[in-house]
Backbone bond lengths (Angstrom), bond angles and torsions (degrees), N, CA, C in turn:
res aa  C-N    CA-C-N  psi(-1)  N-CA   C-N-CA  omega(-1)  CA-C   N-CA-C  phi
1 X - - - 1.455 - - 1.529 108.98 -
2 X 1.363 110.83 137.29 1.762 93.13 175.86 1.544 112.79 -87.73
3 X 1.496 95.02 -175.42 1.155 93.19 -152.06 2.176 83.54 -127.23
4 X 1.488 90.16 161.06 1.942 101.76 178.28 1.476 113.79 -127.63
5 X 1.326 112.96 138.93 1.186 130.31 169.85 1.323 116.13 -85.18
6 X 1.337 131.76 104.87 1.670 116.16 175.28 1.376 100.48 -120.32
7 X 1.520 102.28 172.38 1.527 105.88 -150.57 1.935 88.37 -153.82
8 X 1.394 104.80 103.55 2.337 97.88 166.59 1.526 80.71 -55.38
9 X 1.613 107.14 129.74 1.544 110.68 129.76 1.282 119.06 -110.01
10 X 1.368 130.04 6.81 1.394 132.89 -156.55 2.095 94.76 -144.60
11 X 1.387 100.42 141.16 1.592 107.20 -176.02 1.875 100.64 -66.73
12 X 0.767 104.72 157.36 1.567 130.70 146.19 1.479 122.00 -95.16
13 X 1.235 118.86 20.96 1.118 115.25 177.67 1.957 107.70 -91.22
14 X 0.667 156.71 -167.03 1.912 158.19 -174.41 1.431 98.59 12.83
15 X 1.397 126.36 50.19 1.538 105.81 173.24 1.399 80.73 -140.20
16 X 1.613 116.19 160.75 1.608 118.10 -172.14 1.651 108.47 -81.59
17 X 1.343 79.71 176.66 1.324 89.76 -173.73 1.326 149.35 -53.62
18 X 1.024 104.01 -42.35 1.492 124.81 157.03 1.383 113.53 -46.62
19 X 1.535 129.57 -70.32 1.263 116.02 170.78 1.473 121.87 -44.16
20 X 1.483 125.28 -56.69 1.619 100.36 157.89 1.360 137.41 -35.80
21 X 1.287 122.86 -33.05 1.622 119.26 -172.88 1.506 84.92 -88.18
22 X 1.032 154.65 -33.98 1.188 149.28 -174.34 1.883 112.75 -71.18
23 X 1.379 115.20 -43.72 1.566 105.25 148.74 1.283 119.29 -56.13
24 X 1.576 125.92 -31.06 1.463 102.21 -158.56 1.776 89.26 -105.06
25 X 0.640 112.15 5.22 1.685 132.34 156.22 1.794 97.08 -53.81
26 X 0.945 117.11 -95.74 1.410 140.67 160.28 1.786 93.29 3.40
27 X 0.902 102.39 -77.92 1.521 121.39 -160.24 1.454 135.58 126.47
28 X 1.736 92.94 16.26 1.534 104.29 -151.12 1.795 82.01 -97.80
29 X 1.189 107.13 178.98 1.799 105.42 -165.90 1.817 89.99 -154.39
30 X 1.197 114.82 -70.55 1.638 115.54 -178.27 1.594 129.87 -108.15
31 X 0.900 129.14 170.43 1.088 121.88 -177.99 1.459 126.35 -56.31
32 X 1.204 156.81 150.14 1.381 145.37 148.64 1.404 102.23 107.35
33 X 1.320 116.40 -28.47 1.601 134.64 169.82 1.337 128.04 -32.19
34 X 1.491 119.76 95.75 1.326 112.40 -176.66 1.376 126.99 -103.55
35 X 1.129 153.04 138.04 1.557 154.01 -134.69 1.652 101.31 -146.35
36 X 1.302 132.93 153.04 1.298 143.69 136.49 1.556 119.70 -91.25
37 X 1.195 105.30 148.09 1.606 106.57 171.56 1.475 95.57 -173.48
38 X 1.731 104.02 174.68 1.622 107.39 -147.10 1.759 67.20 -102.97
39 X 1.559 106.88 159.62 1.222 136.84 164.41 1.794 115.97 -75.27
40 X 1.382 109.79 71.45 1.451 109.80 158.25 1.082 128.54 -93.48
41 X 1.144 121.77 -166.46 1.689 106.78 -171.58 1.654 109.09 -107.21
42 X 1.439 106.58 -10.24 1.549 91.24 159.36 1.572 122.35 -101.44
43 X 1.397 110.67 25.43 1.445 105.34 161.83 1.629 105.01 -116.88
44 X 1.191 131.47 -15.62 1.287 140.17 158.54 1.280 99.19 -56.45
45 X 1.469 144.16 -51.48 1.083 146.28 138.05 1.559 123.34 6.74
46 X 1.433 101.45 -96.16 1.592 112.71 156.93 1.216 146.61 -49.78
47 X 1.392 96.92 -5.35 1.916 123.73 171.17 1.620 99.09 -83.34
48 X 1.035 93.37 -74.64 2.116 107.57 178.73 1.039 94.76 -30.69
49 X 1.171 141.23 -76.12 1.286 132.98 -166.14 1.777 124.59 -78.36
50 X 1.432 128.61 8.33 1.068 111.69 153.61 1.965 96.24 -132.54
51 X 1.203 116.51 41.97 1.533 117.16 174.74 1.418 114.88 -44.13
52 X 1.624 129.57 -45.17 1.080 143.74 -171.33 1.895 117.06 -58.77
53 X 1.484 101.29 -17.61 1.363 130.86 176.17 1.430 118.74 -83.10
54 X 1.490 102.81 -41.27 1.863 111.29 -157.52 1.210 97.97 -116.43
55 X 1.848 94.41 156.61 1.754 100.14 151.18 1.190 105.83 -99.70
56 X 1.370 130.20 167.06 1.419 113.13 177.36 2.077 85.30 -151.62
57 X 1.426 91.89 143.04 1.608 84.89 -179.79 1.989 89.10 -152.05
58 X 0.975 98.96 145.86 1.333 117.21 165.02 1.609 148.22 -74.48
59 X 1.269 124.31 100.99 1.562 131.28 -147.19 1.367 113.28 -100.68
60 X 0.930 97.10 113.95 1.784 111.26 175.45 1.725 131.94 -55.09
């Protein structure tokens, strides 16, 4: 399965709530913070919906 690199480039601070629990969903905690995780479809899920937040790039 592959696997994703995401990256907060953008705060969670003035955006509702849900999109925060949905970063810390993620596993992401601070800014600049980058994580791996395998590409399923309910974290592809949770990407789509806070994209405007992340980088997300794909790891070989």
């Amino acid at each position: 399965m592959k696997k994703l690199r995401i990256k907060q480039i953008k705060s969670a601070i003035d955006r509702p709530e849900r999109q925060k629990r949905t970063i810390k969903a993620l596993g992401i905690g601070k800014m600049n913070q980058t994580i791996e995780v395998e590409a399923t479809p309910q974290i592809e899920g949770m990407i789509n919906k806070v994209k405007h937040l992340l980088s997300v790039e794909e790891v070989s």
